[in-house]
N, C-alpha and C positions, 0 to 999 in steps of 0.2 A: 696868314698861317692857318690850317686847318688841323682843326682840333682832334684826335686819335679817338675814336670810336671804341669802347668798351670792349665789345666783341670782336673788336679787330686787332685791338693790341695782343703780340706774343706771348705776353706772363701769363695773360688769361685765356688765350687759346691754348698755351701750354699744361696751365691748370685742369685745364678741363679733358685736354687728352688723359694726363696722370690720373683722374676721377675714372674715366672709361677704363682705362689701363686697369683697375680696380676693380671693375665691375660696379662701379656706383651709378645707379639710376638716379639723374637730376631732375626732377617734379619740372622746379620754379627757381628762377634765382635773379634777387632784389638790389638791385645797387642801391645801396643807403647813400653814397659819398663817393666823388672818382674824385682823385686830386692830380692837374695834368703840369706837365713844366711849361715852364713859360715860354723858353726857347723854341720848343717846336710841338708843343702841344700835346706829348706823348704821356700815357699812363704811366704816372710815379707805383702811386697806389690806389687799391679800393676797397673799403666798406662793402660786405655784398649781408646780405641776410639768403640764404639755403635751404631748400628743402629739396631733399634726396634721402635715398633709401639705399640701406648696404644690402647685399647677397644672403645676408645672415637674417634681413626682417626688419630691423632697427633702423632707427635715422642717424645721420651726423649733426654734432652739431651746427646749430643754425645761424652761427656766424662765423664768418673767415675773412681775415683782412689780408688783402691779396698784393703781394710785395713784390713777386720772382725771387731769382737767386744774388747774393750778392758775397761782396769780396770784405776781407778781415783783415787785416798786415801789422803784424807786431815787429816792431822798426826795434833793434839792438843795436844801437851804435858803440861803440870799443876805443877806450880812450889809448890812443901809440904809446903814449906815455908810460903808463899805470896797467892795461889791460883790465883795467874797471868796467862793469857793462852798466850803460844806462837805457833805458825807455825812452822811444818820445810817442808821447802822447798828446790828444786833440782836446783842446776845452772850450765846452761850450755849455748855454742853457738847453734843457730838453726839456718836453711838455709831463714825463713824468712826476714830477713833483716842482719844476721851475728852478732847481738849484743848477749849479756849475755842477757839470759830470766831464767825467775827464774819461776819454776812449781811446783803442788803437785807430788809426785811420781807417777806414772803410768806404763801400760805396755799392750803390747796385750796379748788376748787370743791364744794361742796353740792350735790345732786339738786336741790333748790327754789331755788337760785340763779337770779336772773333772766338776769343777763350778766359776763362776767369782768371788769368793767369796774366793776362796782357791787361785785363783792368785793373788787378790790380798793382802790376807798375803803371798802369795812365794816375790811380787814384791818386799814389806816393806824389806823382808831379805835380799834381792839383791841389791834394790837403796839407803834404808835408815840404814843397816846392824840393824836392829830390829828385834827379837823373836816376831813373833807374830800370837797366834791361830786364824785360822776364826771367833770364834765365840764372838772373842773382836771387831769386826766389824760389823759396823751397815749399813743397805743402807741410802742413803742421796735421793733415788728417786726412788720410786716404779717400774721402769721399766729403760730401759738404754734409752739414748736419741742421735740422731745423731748428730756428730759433725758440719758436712754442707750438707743437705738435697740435694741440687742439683746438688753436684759432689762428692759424696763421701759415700761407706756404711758404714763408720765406726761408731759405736755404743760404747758410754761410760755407763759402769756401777758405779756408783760413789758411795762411801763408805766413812767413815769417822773413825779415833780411838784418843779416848781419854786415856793418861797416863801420872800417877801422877808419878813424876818423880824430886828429889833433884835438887836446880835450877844449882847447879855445876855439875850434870851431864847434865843438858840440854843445859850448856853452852858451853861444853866439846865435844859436835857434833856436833858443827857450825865447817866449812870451813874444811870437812873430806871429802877426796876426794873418789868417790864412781864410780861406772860403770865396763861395762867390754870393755877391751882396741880393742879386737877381733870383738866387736860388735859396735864398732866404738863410745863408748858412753865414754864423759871427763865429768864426773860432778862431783858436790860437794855439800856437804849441807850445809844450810844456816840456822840460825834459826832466828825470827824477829817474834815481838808482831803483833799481831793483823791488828792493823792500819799499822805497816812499812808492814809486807806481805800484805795486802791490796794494798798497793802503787805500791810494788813491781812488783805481776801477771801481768802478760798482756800477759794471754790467757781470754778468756769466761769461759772456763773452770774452770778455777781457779777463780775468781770474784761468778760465779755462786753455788762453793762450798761455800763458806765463807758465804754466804747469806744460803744458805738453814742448815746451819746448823747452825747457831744464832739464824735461827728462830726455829727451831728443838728442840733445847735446852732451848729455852724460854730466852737467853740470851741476853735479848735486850738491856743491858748496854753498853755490846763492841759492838753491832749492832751501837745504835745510834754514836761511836764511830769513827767508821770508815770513812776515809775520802769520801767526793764525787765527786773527781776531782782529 
């Protein structure tokens, strides 16, 4: 297996057109850290340290950790019975503080990916073990939106699916262990109403799904519902 060269990977050829696109003059630029998959060697992420110069005189900040664009999927399953909506959600540790966080499914975009839209129904099949066509998938935001503008290119495109589904099977995929062990990922899915996922999130991410799609939906029962604290 041969290992994907910095400069050669798409997120960062990418990267680097959108900085020309700009007009930004890049000096110098320092890989602190490339982190590549295992499978086939490809840049996950990188660490770069920058120095470049805007149109305006000024520099950009001097560090960017470089991700590409990636996919968001706020899964509503709808119990036949009740017409109750639940969340399911992904639980894992993460290095920001080590606790259990509980997320929508996600995942990045691949150089050979065809459209963010087809990843993210591959994601559904890999994190939340779900059959499901692209075109059961709606966007939640006309355009993808950056995660943190001032250190990071990463770009979510956020999606959402709704499926009517018997409440004993929707209770039957909480706490199913999912991920792949290769790619360093232990999660599980969780599944929780409205308000407890609500509690739960604590990314932006996920907070800012749950909003755009109550309103999307016109469902401003479970909207007023949720907690605000």
């Amino acid at each position: 297996m041969e290992s994907e060269q910095l400069d050669e990977a798409p997120k960062y050829k990418n990267w680097r057109d959108q900085l020309a696109q700009n007009q930004i003059n890049v000096n110098q630029i320092h890989p602190l850290y490339v982190h590549q998959a295992r499978k086939d060697g490809s840049v996950l992420y990188a660490l770069l340290k920058v120095e470049a110069d805007t149109p305006e005189g000024t520099t950009l900040n001097p560090i960017c950790f470089l991700k590409g664009d990636a996919v968001s999927m706020l899964v509503v399953l709808i119990a036949e019975e009740t017409n109750d909506k639940y969340v399911l959600l992904v639980k894992q540790r993460r290095i920001c503080n080590g606790a259990f966080t509980y997320e929508h499914p996600a995942g990045m975009i691949d150089e050979d990916d065809p459209s963010p839209v087809e990843v993210a129904a591959r994601e559904l099949g890999e994190e939340a073990n779900l059959t499901v066509d692209p075109a059961e998938l709606t966007p939640l935001f006309n355009k993808p939106l950056y995660s943190a503008t001032a250190t990071s290119d990463e770009a979510l495109h956020f999606f959402y699916l709704e499926r009517r589904l018997p409440l004993a099977e929707i209770k039957a995929i909480d706490s199913k262990a999912t991920g792949e062990e290769e790619e360093n990922e232990h999660t599980q899915l969780q599944v929780a109403t409205f308000p407890e996922a609500h509690r739960l999130v604590s990314n932006m991410h996920g907070i800012l799904s749950h909003l755009l799609y109550l309103q999307k939906v016109g469902d401003f029962e479970t909207l007023a519902s949720l907690p605000r604290s």
